[in-house]
C-alpha positions as CSV (number, residue, x, y, z in Angstrom):
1,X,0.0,0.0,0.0
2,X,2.6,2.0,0.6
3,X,4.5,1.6,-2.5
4,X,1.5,2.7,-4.4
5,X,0.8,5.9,-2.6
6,X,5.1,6.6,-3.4
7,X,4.3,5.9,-6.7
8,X,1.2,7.9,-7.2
9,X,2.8,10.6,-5.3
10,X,5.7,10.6,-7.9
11,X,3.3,11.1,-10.7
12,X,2.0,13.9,-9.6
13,X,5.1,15.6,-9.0
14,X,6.0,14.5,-12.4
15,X,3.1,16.0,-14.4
16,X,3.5,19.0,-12.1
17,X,7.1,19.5,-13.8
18,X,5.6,18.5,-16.6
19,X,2.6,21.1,-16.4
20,X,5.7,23.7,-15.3
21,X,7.9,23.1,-18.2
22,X,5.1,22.9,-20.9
23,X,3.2,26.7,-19.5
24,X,7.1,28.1,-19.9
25,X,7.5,26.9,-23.6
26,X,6.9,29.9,-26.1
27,X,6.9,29.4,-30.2
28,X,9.8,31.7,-30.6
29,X,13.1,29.5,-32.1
30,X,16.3,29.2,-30.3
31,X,19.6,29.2,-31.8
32,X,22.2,27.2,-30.1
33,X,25.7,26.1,-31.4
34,X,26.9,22.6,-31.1
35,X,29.4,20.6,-32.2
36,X,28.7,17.4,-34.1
37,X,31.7,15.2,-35.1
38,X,34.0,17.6,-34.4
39,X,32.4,20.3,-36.1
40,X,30.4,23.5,-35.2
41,X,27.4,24.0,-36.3
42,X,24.0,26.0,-35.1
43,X,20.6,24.4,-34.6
44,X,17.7,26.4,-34.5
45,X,15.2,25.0,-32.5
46,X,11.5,25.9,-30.4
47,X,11.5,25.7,-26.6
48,X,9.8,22.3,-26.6
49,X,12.1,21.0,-28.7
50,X,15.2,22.1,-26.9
51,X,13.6,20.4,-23.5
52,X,13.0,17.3,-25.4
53,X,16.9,17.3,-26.3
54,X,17.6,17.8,-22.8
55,X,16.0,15.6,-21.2
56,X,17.2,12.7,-23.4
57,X,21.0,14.2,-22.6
58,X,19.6,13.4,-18.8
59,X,18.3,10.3,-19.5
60,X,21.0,8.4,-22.0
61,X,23.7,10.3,-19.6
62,X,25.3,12.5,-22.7
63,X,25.8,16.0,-23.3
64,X,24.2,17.4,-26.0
65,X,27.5,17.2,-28.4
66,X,27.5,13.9,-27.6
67,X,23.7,13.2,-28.4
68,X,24.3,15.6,-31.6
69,X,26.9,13.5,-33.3
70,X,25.5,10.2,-32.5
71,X,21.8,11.0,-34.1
72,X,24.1,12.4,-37.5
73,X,25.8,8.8,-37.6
């Protein structure tokens, strides 16, 4: 019983992020430089877009050069 109130209290706090990040996101692009392969380049990207790349970076443990150059393989 307990386990399922941790777990539904986790939830929550996740869509609560989730409900944080998503009110913050605007339609304007961001330009960000990153190197891919050992070459700079710029990506122009919306908000959501750039949170999606992030949180991917977090989750597969890379930076965003990393994650970059792997998708261009």
């Amino acid at each position: 019983m307990i386990e399922i109130i941790l777990f539904v209290k986790y939830c929550l706090k996740y869509l609560l992020v989730l409900k944080i990040k998503m009110a913050t996101i605007h339609n304007s692009l961001i330009i960000k430089n990153v190197t891919v392969n050992e070459l700079r380049t710029s990506l122009r990207l919306e908000r959501a877009s750039w949170l999606a790349l992030e949180d991917i970076c977090q989750f597969e443990i890379l930076s965003l050069h990393e994650l970059c150059s792997l998708v261009e393989c």
